[in-house]
Backbone bond lengths (Angstrom), bond angles and torsions (degrees), N, CA, C in turn:
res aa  C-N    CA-C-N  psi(-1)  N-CA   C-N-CA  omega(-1)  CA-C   N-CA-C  phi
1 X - - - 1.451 - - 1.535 109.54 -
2 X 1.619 112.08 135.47 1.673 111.56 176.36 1.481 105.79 -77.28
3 X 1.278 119.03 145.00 1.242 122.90 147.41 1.734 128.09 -42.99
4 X 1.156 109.84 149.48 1.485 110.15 168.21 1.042 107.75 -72.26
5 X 1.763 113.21 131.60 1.706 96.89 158.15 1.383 124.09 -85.52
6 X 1.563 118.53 146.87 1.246 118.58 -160.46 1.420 127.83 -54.99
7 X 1.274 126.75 -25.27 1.598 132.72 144.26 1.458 116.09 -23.11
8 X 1.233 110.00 -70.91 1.475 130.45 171.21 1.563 120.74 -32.06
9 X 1.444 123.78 -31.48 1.335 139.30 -164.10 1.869 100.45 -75.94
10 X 1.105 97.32 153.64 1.451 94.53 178.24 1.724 111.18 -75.21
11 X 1.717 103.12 169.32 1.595 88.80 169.67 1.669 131.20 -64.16
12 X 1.721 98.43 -30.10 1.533 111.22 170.66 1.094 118.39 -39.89
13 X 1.492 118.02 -60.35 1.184 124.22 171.19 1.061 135.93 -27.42
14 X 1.475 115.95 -40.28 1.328 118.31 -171.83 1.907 120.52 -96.69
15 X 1.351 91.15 -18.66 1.693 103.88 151.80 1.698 120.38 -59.30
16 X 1.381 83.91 -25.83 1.817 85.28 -157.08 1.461 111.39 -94.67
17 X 1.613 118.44 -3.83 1.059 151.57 -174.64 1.849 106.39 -109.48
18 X 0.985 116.31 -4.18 1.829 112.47 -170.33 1.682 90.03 -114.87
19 X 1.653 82.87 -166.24 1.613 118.86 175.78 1.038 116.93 -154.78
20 X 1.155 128.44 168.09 1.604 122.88 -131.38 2.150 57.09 -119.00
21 X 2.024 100.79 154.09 1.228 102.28 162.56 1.773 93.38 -127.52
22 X 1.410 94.81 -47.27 1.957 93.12 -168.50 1.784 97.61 -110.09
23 X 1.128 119.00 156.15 1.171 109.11 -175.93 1.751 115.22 -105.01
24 X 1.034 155.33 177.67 1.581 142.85 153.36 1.744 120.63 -32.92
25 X 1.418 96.94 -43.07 0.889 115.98 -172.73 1.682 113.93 -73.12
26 X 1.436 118.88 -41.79 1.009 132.82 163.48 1.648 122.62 -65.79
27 X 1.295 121.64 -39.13 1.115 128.40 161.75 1.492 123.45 -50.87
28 X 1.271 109.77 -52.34 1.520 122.81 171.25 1.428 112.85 -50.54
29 X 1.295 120.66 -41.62 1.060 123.20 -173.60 1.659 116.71 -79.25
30 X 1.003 102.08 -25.62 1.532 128.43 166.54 1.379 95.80 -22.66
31 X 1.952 86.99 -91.01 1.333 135.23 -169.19 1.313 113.20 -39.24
32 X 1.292 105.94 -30.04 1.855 118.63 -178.57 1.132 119.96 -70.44
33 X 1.657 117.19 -44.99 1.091 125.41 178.91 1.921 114.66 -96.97
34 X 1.597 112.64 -1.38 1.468 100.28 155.70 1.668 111.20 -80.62
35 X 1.139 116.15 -22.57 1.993 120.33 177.98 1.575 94.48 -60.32
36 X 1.720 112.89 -46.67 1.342 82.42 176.91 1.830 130.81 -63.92
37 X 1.318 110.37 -43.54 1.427 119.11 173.97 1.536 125.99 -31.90
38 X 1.777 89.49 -54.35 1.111 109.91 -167.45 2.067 111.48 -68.46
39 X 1.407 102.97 -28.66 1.783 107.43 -173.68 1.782 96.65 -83.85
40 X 1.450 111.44 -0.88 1.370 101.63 -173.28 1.852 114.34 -101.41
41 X 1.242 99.46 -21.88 2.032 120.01 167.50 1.107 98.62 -29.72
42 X 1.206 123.09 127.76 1.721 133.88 139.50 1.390 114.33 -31.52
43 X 1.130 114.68 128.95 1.850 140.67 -154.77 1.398 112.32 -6.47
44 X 1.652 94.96 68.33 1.238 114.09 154.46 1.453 109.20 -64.08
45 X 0.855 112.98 -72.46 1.711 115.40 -175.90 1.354 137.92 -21.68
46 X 1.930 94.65 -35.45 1.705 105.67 -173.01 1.053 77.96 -98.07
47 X 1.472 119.96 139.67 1.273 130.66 121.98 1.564 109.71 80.73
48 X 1.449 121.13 39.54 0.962 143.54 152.44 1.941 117.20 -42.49
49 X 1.240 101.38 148.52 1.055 113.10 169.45 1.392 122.01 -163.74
50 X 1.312 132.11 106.68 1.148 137.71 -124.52 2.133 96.74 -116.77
51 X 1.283 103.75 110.01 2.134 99.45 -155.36 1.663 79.87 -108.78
52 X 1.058 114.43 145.15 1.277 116.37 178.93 1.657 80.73 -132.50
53 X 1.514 117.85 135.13 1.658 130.17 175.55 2.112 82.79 -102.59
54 X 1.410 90.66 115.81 1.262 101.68 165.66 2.250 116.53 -100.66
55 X 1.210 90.86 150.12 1.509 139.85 36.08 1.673 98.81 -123.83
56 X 1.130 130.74 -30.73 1.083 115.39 -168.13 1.816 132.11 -40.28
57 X 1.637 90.86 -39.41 1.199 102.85 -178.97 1.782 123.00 -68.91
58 X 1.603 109.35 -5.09 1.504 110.05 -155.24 1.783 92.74 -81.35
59 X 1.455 123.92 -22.34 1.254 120.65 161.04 1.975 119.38 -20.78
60 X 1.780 81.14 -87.13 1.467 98.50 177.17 1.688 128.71 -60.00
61 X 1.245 88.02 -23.97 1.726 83.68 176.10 1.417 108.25 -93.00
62 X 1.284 145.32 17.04 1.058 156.09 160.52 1.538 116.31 -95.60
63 X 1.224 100.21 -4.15 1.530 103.55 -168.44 1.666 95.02 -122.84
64 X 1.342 133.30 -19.97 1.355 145.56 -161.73 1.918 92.65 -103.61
65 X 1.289 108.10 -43.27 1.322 102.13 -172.41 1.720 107.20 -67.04
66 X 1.181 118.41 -39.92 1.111 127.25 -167.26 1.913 106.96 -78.33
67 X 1.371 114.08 -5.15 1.067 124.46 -173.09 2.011 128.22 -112.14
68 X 1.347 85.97 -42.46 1.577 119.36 173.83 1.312 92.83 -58.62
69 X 1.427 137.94 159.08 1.138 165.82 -131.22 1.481 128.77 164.82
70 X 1.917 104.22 43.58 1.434 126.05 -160.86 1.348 108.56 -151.36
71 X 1.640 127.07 120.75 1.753 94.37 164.99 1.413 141.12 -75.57
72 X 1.097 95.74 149.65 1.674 87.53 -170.97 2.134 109.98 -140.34
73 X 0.871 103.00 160.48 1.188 94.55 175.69 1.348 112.57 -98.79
74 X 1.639 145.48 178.80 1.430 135.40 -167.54 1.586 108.68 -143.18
75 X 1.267 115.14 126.66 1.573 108.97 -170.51 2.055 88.16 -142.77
76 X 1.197 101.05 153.52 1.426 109.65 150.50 1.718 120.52 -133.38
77 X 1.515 90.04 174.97 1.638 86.82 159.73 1.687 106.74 -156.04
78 X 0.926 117.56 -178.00 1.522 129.52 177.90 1.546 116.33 -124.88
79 X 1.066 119.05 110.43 1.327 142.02 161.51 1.933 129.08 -147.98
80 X 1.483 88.22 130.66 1.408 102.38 -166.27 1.418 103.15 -143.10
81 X 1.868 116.08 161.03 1.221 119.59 167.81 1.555 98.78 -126.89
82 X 1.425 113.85 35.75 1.777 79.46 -177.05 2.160 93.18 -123.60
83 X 1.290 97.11 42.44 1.883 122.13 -166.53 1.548 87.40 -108.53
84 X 1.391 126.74 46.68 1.434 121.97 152.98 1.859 92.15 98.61
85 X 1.398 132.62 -10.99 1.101 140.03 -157.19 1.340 121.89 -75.09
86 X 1.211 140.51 137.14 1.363 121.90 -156.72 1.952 94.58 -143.32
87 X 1.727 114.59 139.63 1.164 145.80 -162.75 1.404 96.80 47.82
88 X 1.592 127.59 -137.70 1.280 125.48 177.47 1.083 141.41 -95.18
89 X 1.500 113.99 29.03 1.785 134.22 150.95 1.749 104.94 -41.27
90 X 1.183 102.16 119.00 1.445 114.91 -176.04 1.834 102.33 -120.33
91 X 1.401 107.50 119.60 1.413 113.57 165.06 1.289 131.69 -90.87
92 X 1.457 106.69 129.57 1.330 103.71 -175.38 1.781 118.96 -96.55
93 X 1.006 135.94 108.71 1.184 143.21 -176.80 1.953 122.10 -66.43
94 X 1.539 80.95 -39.82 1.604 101.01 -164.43 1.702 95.02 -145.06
95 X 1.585 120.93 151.94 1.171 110.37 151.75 1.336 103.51 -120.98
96 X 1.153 122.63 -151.17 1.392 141.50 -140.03 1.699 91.71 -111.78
97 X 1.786 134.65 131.85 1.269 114.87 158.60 1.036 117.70 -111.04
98 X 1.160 126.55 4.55 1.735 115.63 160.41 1.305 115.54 -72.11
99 X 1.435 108.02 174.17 1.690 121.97 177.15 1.719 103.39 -80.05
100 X 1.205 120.14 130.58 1.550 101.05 154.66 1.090 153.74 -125.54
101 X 1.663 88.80 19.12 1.504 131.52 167.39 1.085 90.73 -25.70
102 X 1.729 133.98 144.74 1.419 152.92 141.20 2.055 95.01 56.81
103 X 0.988 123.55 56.11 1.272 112.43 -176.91 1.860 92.10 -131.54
104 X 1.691 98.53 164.15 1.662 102.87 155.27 1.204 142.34 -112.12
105 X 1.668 118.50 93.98 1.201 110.37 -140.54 1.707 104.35 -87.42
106 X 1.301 124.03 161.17 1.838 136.84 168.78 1.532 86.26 -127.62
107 X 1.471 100.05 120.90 1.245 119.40 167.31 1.663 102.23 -107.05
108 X 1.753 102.80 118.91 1.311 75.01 -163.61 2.423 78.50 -118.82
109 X 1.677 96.64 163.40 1.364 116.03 -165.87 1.577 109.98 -134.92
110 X 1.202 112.07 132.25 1.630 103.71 149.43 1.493 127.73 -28.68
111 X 1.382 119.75 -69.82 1.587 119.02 -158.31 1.630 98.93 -158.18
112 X 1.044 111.31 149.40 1.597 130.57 -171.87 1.739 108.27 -108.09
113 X 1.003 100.70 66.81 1.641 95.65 -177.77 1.452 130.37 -72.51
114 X 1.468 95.68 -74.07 1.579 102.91 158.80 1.316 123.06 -71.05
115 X 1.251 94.73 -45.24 1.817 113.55 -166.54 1.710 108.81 104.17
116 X 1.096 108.43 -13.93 1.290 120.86 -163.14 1.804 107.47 -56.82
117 X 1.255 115.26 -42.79 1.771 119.60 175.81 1.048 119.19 -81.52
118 X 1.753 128.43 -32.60 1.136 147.80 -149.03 1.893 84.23 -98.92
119 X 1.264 126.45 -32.72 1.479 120.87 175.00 1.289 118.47 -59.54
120 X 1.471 110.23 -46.59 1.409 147.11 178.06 1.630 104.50 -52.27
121 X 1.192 82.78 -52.05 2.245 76.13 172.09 0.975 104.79 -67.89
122 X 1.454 114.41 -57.86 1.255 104.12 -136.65 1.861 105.95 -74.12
123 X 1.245 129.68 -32.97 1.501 142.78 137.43 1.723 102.11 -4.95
124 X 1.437 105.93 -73.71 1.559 123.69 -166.32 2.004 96.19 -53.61
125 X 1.202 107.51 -64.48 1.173 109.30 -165.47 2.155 105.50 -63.42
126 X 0.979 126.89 -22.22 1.463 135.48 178.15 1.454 96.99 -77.21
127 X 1.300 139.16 -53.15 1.353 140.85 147.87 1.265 129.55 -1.30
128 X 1.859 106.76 -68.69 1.286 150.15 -153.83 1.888 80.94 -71.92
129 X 1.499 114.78 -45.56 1.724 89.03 177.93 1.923 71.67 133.45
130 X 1.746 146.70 -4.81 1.135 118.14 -156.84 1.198 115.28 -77.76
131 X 1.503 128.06 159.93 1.715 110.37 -173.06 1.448 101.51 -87.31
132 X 1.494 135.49 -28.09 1.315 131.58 169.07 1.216 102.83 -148.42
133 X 1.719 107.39 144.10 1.704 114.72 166.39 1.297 96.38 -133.77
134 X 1.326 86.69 152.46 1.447 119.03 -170.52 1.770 107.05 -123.61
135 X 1.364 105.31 165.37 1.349 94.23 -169.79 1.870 100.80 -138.28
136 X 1.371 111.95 142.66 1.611 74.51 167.18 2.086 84.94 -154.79
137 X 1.382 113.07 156.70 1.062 125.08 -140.29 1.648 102.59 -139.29
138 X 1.164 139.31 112.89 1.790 145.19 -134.35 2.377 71.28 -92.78
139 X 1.136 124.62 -51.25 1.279 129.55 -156.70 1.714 109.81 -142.96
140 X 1.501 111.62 130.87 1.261 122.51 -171.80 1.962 94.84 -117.01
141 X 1.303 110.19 118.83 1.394 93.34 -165.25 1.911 92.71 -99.30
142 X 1.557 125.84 140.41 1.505 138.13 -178.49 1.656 90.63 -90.14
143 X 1.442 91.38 114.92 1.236 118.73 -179.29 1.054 110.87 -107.21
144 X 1.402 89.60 -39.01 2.080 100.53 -145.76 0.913 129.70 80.91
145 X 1.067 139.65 51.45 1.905 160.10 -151.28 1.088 106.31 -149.71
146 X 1.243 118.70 136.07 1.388 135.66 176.28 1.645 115.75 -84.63
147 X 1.245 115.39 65.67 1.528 128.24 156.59 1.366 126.51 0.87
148 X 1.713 134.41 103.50 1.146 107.80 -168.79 1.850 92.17 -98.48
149 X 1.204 121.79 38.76 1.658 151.41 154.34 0.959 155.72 -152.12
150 X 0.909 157.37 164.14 1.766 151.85 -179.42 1.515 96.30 -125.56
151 X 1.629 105.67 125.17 1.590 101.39 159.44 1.611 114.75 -51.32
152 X 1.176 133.44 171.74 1.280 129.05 144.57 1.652 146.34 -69.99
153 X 1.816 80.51 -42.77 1.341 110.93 147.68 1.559 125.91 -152.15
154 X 1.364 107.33 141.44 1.533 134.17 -178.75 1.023 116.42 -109.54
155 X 1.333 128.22 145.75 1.369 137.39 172.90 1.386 120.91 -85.31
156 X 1.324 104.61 -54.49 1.686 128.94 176.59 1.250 133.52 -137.40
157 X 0.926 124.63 172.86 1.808 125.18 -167.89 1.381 101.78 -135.60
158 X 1.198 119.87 121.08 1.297 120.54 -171.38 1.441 102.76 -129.71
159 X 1.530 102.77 129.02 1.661 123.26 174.91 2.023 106.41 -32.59
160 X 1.053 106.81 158.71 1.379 126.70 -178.14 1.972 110.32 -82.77
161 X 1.313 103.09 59.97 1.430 124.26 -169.76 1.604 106.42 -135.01
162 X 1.230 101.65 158.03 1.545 104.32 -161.59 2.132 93.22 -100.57
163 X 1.063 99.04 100.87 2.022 127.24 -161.58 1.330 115.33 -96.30
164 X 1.485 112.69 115.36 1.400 109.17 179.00 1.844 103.85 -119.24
165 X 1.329 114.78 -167.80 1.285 118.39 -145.77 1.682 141.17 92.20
166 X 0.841 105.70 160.54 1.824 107.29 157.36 1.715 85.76 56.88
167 X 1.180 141.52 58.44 1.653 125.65 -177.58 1.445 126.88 65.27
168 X 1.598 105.77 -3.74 1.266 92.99 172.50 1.659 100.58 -116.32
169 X 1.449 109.86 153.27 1.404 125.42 177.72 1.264 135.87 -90.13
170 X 1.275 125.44 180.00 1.435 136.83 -167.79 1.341 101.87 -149.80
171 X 1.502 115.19 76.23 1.426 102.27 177.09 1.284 115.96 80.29
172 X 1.206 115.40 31.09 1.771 116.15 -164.97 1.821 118.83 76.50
173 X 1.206 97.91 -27.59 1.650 95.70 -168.80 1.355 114.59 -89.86
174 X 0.876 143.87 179.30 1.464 161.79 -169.91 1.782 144.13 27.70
175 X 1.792 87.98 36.85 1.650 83.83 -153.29 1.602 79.25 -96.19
176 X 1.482 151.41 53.21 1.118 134.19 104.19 1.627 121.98 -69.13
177 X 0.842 115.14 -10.22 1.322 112.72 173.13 1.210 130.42 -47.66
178 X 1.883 119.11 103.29 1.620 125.36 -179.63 1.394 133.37 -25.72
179 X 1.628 103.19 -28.72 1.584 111.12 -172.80 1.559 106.11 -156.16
180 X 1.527 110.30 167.04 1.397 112.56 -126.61 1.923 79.62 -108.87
181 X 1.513 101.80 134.43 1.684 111.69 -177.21 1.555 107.17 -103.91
182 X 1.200 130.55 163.60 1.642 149.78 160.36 1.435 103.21 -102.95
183 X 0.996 118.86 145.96 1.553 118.43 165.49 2.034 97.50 -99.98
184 X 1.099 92.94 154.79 1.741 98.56 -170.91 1.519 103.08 -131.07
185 X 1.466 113.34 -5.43 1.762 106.23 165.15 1.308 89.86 -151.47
């Protein structure tokens, strides 16, 4: 008999297979104290522009918009390498439709793993003409990898485990999920 491939597995499954690492409760609190970080950035205020790299990121920027207390305007885009992509070939799905000539962009992301995509924006958006980007990241996972970035701001640090929740997935499934999972098989 073949194995299932792990796609294939139900979403249950993959609850039933983890461990809880951050809780809702912990997350929130996260989130609370990156709003503070984030309203404190050098000219955040003017001329904001708020890029959420989906999908991972649509978590946190749903949770930042509703929290932040600044105007800003709202753009995303889509870029990923894990779409069949191999070393640091980055795909672009979507770009960006605002201008971002002279603007301040928060690129905001699920998780900072490699750094490898999150460079890739942030490159793209300095390009784009922005006068500063900023980056900020719901989870920085300790790998031990040599970063070709540092978020600016992070929420959490998450063990070197393959982590769903908060926008990030398990096989496609669960990145509404309140709090942040490990898979354990």
């Amino acid at each position: 008999m073949q194995p299932t491939a792990p796609e294939a597995q139900s979403a249950d499954y993959w609850l039933q297979h983890s461990e809880l690492v951050f809780s809702a409760a912990q997350v929130d609190a996260a989130i609370d104290r990156m709003v503070g970080q984030i309203q404190t950035l050098p000219d955040i205020e003017s001329s904001l522009v708020m890029m959420c790299v989906m999908r991972g990121g649509l978590y946190l920027s749903g949770q930042l918009l509703a929290k932040l207390k600044l105007p800003a305007k709202i753009d995303y885009l889509q870029a990923n390498r894990y779409q069949g992509l191999q070393g640091a070939g980055i795909g672009w799905s979507k770009q960006p439709e605002l201008v971002l000539q002279a603007q301040t962009v928060l690129v905001i992301d699920d998780i900072l793993d490699e750094g490898i995509t999150l460079a890739e924006v942030v490159r793209f958006c300095r390009e784009a003409g922005a006068k500063q980007v900023y980056t900020a990241v719901l989870t920085e996972k300790d790998n031990g990898f040599d970063k070709p970035l540092q978020a600016d701001v992070v929420g959490l640090v998450v063990p070197n485990q393959y982590v769903f929740g908060c926008g990030m997935d398990v096989y496609g499934w669960w990145r509404n999920l309140p709090e942040i999972r490990a898979l354990t098989a």
